[in-house]
C-alpha atoms as a printed R data frame, in Angstrom:
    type eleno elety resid chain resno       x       y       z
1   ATOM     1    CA   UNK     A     1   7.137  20.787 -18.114
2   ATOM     2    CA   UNK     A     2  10.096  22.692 -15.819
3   ATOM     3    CA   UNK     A     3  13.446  19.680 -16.462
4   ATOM     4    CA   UNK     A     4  12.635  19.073 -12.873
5   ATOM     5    CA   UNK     A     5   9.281  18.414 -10.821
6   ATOM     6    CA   UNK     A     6   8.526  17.467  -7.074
7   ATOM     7    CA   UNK     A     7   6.191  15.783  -5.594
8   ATOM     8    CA   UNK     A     8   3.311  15.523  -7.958
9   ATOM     9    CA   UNK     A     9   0.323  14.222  -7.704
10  ATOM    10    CA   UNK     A    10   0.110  11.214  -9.886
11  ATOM    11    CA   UNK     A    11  -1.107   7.552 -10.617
12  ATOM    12    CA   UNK     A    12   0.327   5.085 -12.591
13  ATOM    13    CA   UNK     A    13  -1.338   3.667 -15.896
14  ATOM    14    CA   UNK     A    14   0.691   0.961 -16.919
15  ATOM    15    CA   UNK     A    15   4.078   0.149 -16.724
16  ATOM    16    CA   UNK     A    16   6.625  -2.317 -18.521
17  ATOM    17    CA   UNK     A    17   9.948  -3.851 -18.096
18  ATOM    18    CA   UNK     A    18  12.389  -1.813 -19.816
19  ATOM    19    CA   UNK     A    19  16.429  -2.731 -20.648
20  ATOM    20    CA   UNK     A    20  17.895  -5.667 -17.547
21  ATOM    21    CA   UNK     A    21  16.186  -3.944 -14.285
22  ATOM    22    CA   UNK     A    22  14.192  -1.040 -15.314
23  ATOM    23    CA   UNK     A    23  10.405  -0.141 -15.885
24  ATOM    24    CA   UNK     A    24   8.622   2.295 -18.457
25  ATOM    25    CA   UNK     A    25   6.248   4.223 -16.298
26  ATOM    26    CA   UNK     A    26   2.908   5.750 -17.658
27  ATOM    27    CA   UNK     A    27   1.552   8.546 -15.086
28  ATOM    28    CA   UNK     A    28  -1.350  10.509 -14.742
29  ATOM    29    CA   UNK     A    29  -0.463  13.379 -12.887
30  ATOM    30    CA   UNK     A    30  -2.008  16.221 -11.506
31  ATOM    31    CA   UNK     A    31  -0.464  19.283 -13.145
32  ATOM    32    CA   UNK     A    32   1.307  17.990 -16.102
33  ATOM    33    CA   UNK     A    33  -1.020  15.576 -17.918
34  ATOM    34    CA   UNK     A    34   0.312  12.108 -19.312
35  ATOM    35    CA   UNK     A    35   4.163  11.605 -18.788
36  ATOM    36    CA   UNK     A    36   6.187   8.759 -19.016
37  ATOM    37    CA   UNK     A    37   9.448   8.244 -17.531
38  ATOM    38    CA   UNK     A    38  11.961   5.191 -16.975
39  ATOM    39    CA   UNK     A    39  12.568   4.356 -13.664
40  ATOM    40    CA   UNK     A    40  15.854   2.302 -13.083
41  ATOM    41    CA   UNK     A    41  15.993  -0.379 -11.600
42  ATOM    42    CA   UNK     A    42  12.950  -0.668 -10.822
43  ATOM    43    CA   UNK     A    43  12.341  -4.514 -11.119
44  ATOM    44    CA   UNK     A    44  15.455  -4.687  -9.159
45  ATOM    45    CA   UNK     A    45  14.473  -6.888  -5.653
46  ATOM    46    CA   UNK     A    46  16.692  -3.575  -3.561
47  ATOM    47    CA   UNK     A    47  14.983  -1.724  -5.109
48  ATOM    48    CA   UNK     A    48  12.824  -0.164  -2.177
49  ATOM    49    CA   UNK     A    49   9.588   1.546  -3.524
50  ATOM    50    CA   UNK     A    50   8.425  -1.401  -5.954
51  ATOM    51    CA   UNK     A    51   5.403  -1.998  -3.843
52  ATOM    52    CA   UNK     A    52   4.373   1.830  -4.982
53  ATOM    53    CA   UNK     A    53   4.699   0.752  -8.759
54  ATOM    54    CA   UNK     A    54   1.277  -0.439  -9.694
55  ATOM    55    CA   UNK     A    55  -1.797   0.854 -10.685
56  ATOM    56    CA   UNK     A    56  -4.347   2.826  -8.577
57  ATOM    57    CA   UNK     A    57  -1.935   3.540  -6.286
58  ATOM    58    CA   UNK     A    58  -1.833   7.307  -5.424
59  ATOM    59    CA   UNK     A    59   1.724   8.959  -5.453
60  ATOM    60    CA   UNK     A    60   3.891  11.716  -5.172
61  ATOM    61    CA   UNK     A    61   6.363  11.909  -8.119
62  ATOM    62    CA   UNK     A    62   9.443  13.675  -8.786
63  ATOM    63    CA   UNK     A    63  10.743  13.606 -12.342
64  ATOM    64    CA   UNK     A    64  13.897  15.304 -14.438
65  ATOM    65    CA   UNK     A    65  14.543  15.212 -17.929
66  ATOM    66    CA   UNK     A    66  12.582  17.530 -21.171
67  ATOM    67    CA   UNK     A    67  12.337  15.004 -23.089
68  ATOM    68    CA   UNK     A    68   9.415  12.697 -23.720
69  ATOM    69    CA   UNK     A    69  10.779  10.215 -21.975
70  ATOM    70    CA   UNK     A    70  11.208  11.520 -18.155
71  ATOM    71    CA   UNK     A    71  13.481  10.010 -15.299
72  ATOM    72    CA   UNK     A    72  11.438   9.086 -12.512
73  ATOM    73    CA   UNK     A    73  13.854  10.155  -9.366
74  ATOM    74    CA   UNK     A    74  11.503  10.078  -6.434
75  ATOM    75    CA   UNK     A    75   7.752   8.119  -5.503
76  ATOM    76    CA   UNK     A    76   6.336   8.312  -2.529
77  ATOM    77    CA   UNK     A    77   2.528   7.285  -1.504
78  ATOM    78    CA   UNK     A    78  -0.202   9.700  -1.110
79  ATOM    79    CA   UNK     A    79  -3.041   8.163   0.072
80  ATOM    80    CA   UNK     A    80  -4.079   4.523   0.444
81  ATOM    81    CA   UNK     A    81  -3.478   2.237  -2.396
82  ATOM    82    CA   UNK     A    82  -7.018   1.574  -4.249
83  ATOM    83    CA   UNK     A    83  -8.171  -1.792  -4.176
84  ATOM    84    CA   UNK     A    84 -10.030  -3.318  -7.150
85  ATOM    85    CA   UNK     A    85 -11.017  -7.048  -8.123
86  ATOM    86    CA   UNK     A    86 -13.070  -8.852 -10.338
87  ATOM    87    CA   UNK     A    87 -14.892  -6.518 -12.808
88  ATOM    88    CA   UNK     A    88 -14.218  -3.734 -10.765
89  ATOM    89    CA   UNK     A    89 -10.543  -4.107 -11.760
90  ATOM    90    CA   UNK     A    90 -10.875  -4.335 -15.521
91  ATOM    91    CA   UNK     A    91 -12.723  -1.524 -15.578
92  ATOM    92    CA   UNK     A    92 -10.222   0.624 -13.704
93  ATOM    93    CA   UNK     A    93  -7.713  -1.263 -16.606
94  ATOM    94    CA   UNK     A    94 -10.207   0.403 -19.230
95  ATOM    95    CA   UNK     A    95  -9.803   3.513 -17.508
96  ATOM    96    CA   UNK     A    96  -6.553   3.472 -17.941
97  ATOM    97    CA   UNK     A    97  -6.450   2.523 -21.042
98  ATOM    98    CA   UNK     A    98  -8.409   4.987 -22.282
99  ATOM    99    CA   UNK     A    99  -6.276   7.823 -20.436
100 ATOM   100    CA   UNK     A   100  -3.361   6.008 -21.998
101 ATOM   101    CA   UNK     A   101  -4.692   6.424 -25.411
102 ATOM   102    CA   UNK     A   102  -6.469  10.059 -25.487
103 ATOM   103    CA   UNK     A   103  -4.225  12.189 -23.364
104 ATOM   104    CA   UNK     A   104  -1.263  14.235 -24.223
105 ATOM   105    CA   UNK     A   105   1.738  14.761 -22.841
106 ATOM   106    CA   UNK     A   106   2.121  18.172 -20.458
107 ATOM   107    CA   UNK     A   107  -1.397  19.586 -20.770
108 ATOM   108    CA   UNK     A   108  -3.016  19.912 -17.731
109 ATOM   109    CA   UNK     A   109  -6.006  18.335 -16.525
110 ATOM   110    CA   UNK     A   110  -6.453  19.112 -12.789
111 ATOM   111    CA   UNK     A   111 -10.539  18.663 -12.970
112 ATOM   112    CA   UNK     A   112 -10.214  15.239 -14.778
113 ATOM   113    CA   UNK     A   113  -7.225  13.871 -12.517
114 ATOM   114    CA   UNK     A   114 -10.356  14.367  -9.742
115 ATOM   115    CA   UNK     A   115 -12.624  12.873 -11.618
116 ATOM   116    CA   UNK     A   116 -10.595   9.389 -12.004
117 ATOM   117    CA   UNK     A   117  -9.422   9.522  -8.795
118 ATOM   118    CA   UNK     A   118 -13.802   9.739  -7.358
119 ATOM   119    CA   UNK     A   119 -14.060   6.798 -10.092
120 ATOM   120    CA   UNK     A   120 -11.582   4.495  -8.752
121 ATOM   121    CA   UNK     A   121 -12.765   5.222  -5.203
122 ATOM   122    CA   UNK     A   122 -16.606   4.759  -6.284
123 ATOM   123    CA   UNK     A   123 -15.339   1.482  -7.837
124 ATOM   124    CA   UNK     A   124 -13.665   0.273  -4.649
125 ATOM   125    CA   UNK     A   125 -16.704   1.289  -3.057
126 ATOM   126    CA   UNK     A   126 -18.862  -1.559  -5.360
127 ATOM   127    CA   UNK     A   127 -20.935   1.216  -7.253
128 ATOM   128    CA   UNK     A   128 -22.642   0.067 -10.226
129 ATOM   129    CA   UNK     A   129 -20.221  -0.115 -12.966
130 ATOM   130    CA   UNK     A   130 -21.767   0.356 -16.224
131 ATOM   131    CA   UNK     A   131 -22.984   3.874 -14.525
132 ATOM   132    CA   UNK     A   132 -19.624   5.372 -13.294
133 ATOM   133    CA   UNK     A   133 -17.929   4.090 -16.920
134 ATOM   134    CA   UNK     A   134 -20.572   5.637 -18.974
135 ATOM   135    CA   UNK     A   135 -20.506   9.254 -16.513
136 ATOM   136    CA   UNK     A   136 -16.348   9.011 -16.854
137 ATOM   137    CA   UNK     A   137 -16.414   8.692 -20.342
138 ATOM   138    CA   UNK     A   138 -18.691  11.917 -20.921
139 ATOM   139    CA   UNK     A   139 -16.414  13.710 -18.531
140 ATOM   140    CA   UNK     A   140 -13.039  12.528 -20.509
141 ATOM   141    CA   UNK     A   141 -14.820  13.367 -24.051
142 ATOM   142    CA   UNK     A   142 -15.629  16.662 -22.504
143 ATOM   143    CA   UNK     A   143 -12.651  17.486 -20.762
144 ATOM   144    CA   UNK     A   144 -10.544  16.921 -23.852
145 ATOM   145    CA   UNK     A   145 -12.437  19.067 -26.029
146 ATOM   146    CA   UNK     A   146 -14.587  16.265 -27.727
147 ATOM   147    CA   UNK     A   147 -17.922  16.811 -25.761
148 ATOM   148    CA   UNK     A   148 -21.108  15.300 -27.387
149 ATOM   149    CA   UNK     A   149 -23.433  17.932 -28.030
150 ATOM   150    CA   UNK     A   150 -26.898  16.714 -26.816
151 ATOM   151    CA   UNK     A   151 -28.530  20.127 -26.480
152 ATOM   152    CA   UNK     A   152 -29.389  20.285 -30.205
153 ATOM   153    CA   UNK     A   153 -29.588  19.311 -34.031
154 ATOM   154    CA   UNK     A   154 -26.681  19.833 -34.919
155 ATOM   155    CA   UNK     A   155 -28.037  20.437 -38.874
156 ATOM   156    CA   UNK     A   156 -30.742  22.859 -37.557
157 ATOM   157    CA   UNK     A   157 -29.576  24.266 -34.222
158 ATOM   158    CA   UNK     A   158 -33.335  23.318 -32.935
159 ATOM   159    CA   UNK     A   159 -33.425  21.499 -29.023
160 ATOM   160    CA   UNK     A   160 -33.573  17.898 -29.028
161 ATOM   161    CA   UNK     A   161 -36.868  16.632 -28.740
162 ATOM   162    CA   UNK     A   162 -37.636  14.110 -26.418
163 ATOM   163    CA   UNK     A   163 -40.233  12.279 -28.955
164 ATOM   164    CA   UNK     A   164 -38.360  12.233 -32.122
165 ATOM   165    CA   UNK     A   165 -35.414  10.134 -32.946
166 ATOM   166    CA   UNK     A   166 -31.981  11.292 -33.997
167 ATOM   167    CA   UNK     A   167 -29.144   9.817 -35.993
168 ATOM   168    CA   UNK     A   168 -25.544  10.135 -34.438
169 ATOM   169    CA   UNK     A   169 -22.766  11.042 -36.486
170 ATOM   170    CA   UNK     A   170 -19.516  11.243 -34.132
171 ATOM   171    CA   UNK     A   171 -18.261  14.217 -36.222
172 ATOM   172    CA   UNK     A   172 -20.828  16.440 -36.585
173 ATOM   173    CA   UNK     A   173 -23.366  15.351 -33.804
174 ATOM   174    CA   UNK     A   174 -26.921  14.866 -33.743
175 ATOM   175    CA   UNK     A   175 -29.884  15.237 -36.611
176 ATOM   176    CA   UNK     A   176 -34.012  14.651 -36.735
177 ATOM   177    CA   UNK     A   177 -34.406  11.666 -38.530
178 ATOM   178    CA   UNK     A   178 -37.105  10.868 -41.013
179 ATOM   179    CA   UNK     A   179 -36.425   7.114 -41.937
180 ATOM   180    CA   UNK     A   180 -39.731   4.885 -41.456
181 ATOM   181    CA   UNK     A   181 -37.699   1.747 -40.023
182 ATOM   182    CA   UNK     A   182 -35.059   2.760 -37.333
183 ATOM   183    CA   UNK     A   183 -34.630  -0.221 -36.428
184 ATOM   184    CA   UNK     A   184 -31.960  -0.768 -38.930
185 ATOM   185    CA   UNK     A   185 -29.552   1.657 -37.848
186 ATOM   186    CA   UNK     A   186 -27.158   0.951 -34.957
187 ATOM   187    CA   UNK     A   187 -26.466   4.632 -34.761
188 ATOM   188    CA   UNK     A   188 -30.354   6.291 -34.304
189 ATOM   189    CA   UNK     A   189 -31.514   7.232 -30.942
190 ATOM   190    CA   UNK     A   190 -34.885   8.561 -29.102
191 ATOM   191    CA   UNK     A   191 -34.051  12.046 -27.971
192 ATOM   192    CA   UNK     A   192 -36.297  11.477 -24.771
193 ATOM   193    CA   UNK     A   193 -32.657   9.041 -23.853
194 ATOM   194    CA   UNK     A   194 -30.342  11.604 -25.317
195 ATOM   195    CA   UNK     A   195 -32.102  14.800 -22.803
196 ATOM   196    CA   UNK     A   196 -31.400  12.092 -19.669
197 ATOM   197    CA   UNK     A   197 -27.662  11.673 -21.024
198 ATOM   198    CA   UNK     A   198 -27.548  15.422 -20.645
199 ATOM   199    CA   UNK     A   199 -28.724  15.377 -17.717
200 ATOM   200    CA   UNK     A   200 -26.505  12.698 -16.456
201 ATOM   201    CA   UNK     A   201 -29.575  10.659 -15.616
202 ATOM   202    CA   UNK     A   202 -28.747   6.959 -16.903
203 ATOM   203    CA   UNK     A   203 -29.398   4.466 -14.282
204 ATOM   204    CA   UNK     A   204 -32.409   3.528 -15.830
205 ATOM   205    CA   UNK     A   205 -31.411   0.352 -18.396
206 ATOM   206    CA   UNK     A   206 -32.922   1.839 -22.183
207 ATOM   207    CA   UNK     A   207 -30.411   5.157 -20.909
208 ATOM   208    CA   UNK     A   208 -27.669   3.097 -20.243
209 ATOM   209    CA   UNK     A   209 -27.677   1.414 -23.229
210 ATOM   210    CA   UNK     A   210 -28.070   4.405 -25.640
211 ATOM   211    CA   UNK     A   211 -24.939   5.728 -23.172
212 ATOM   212    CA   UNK     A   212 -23.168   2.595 -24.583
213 ATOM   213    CA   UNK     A   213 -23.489   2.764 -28.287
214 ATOM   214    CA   UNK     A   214 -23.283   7.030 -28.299
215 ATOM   215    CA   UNK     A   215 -20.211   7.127 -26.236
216 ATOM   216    CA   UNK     A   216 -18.560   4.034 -28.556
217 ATOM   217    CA   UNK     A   217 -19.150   5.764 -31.734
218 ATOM   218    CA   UNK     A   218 -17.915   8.703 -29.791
219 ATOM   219    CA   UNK     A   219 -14.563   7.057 -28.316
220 ATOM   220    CA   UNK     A   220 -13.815   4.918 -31.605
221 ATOM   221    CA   UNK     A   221 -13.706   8.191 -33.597
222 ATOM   222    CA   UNK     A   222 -11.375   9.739 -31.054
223 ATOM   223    CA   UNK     A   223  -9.199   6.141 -31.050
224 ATOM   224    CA   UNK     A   224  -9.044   6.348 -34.955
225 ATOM   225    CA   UNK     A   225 -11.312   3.040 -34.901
226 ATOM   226    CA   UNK     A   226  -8.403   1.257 -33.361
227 ATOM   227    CA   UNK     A   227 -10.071  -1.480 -30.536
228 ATOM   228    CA   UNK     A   228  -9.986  -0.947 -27.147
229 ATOM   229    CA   UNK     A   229  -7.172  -4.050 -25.640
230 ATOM   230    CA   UNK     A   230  -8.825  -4.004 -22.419
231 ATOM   231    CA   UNK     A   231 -12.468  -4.970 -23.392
232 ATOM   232    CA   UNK     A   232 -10.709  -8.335 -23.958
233 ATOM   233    CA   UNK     A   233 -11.337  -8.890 -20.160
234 ATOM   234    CA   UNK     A   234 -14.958  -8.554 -20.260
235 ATOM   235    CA   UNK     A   235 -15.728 -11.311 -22.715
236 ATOM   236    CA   UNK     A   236 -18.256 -12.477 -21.034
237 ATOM   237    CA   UNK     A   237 -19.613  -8.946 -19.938
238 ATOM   238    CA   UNK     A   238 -21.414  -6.289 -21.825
239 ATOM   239    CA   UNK     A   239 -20.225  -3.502 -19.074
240 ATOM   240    CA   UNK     A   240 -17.527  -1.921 -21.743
């Protein structure tokens, strides 16, 4: 990233207090991935663009610095500030989270900064939940270079067939399996449910929940099996 940047794109992910007055930003931005930057006094009450320091919030950023940790020296808003409650909000918390934990700094990803921004606005909008999460984390494995391969075995190269089962191994992909009782593994699915994932077709409840246990063997091997803090909020809730 140039030592200076203006006006970019961005959300924020999370921030936290840093030092007397000042926050630790996380952004999303448009054109140069993940970056974090301190932005002083920012917790201070004169300080006149707190309101814009919050999450789903779209913003124009300018930062300085070449370091890792970025100054934040101008925010401005974008767009109207995205409103989210109830389980709505702790899923755009996952989101974030998930962002948080997966992307790098300075690497571009114009096509997925779209992508989260339709997700918090379908989210606002009161779509069905457990639908959007499951489509945006297929698009965030597959934007990052970790796509699922559901077009074949991944041991014979041979299509996935919609009547035989297949187990899931979150390094290697898909294979035919032979066992007599599947109902022992947590990780074998019916290929008829892994076609429909291609195909982005997963409203129907047996899709969903194959969507659910693929793309968590999927993210915990990207997260190094480290637990996702925000699933904490859905307790109660099998949406996450």
């Amino acid at each position: 990233m140039n030592s200076k940047v203006s006006l970019q794109p961005a959300f924020i992910l999370h921030r936290y207090p840093f030092q007397n007055t000042s926050l630790i930003v996380d952004l999303f931005t448009l054109n140069f991935g993940r970056q974090r930057a301190i932005v002083k006094g920012g917790r201070a009450s004169k300080f006149k663009s707190r309101s814009l320091l919050q999450p789903f919030q779209p913003v124009l950023v300018s930062l300085s610095g070449r370091g890792e940790l970025k100054t934040l020296v101008g925010i401005e808003s974008s767009a109207a500030s995205i409103n989210l409650k109830g389980e709505y909000l702790y899923s755009g918390l996952y989101i974030n989270e998930l962002l948080i934990r997966l992307l790098e700094g300075d690497i571009e990803h114009d096509l997925l900064f779209r992508i989260y921004e339709e997700t918090l606005l379908g989210l606002q909008a009161g779509g069905n939940i457990e639908t959007m999460l499951r489509e945006f984390e297929l698009e965030l494995l597959s934007n990052l270079g970790y796509g699922i391969n559901l077009d074949n075995d991944c041991s014979t190269g041979e299509l996935i067939d919609e009547s035989e089962w297949y187990e899931f191994n979150a390094q290697s992909g898909f294979v035919i399996d032979r066992s007599s009782d599947k109902l022992q593994h947590a990780n074998i699915f019916l290929g008829a449910h892994l076609i429909a994932l291609r195909n982005r077709q997963i409203e129907e409840l047996s899709v969903l929940r194959t969507a659910k246990r693929v793309l968590r063997l999927a993210l915990a091997e990207q997260l190094g099996g480290k637990p996702i803090n925000s699933r904490n909020l859905f307790a109660k809730s099998s949406k996450l």
